[in-house]
Structure formats: structure tokens, C-alpha cells
N, C-alpha and C positions, 0 to 999 in steps of 0.2 A: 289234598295230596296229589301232585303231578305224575306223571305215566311215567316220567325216569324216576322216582320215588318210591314208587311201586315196584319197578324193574328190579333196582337195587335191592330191596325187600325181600325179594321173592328169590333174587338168585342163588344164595348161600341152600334155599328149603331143596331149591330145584337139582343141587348137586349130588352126587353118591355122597355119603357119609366119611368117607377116607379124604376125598376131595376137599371137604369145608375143613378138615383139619388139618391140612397141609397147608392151604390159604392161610390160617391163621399162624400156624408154626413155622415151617419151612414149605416156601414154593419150589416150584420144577427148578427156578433158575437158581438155590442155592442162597436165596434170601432169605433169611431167620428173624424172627419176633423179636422182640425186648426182652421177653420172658427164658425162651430160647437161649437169647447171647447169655442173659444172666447167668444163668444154669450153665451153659459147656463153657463160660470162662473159667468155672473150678475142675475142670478138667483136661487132663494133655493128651495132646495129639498121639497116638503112639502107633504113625505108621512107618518111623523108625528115618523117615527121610528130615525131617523138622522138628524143630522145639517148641513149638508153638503152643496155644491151648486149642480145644476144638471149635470155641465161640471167636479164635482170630486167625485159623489157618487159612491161608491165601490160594493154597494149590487147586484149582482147578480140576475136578472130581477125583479128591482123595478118598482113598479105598479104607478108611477110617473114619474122618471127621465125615461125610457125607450120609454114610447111613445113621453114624451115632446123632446128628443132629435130626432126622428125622423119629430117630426112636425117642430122643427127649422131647420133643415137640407131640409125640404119642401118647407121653407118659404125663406131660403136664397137662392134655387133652383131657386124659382119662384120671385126673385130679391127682396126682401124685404131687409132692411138694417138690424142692428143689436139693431137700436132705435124704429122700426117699429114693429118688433118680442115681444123686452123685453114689449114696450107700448101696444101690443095687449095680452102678455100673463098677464100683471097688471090690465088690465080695465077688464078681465075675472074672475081674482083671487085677486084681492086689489092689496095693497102695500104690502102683508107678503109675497108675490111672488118674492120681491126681497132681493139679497145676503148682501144688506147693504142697511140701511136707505139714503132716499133721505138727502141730504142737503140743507134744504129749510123747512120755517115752524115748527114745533115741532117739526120735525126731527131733525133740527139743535141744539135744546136745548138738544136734546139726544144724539147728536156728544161733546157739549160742557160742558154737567152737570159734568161731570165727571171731568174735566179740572180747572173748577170753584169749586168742593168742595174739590180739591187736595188744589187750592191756597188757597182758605178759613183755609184749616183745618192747613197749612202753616202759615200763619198767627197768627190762635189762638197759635200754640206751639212756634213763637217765641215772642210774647204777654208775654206768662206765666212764659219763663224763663226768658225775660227780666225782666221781674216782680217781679221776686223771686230771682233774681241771681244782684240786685238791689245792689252796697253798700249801707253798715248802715248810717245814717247822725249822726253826732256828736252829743251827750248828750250836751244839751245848760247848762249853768254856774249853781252851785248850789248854792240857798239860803242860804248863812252861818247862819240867824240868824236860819233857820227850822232846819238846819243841826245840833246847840246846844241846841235847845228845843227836838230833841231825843236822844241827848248822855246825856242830865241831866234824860231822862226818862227814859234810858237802866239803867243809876247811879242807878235811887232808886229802880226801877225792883230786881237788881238784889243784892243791899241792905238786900231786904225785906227776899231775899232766903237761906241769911247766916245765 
């Protein structure tokens, strides 16, 4: 085993205890684990300037995703799972804490309205053109006798005009 082998070794033992777990979660510069992204992508930003989730906001030490990515990088430190993290940061801050509505309850009618007024609105347009794009039905037989009581009245109409 070589002296940089041993270096490397030894330096995670040689740091404070908060230290080795910021290395591994989130560093000073705002770099986050695999474990980390995993985790704060089911959660959204909510420092009211972005839409973002907190595993992809861009901003440059936001006053939201910056500490919540350190506190999950804490949480999965100290073995918490990724349902335990997202469930403690929702019971803190509701449900707008998270990156997608639950599916469950009025949630689910807000995954499905959209889906339902597409079909709906499918519907009424092929409704209308069925409707209008309809053939004509046949003119039923015409009366011969009505049919000579107004060509004797066009006769004297137009009789009366010479």
C-alpha cells in the first residue's frame, strides 16, 4: 500500500465529523451526491422566485434549496430513507413542498381533469361535425293538387302585371 493510499485512507478519519458528511452529501461549492439529487428531485423549490425542484435549482445560494440540500444530505447521513426525509420535510411545509402532486384524493382529480376535459372536449367536436356534416334526407313527394293551386296563382299574378 503506497503513502498516497494511505493519505487518502486516513483523511475522511482525520476530519471533524460534520465535515466527512458534507463531502459525501453536499460540499461547500453546492455539489450534491446521487443520493442527495435523488431525494430533493421529489421536492420543490419554494423560495417563491422559481419552479424548479430543489435536486435542479440553478440559483446560486438560494435561501431555500441550499440549506434543504444540506439537511437532506444530514438526514440520509444519519440513515433516514428518502420517504422519511420527503414525509418529514411535507408535515413541516404541507403538500406545496412537493415536486408533483400526490396521486391520491383531489390530487388525483388534478392528474386526471386534464385528460377528462381533453375527452370531453373530443366528443363535443366530433358531435358537431357529425351533426352538420350529416346527409340531407330526401324532400318527401309533392302535393300535385297544392303544386296547381300556385301555378294558377303565379297565372293570374302575373296576368294582372301585363
Amino acid at each position: 500500500m503506497g503513502a498516497s493510499a494511505v493519505g487518502a485512507a486516513l483523511v475522511p478519519a482525520l476530519l471533524p465529523k460534520g465535515r466527512a458528511q458534507e463531502i459525501k452529501g453536499v460540499n461547500e461549492s453546492g455539489i450534491m451526491g446521487p443520493d442527495v439529487v435523488r431525494c430533493a428531485s421529489r421536492l420543490a423549490c419554494l423560495c417563491g422566485s422559481c419552479k424548479n425542484t430543489v435536486g435542479d435549482c440553478a440559483m446560486l445560494e438560494c435561501g431555500y434549496c441550499a440549506p434543504m440540500r444540506k439537511r437532506i444530505a444530514a438526514m440520509q447521513a444519519d440513515g433516514h430513507s428518502d420517504d422519511d426525509i420527503v414525509a418529514a420535510i411535507v408535515k413541516e411545509n404541507g403538500k406545496q413542498a412537493l415536486a408533483s402532486p400526490p396521486t391520491q384524493g383531489f390530487s388525483l382529480f388534478a392528474w386526471t381533469a386534464p385528460w377528462i376535459a381533453i375527452a370531453i372536449g373530443l366528443a363535443a367536436i366530433f358531435a358537431f361535425i357529425r351533426r352538420f356534416s350529416a346527409k340531407p334526407q330526401p324532400a318527401g313527394e309533392a302535393d300535385t293538387e297544392l303544386l296547381d293551386r300556385y301555378q294558377d296563382r303565379i297565372e293570374k299574378d302575373t296576368a294582372k302585371l301585363d
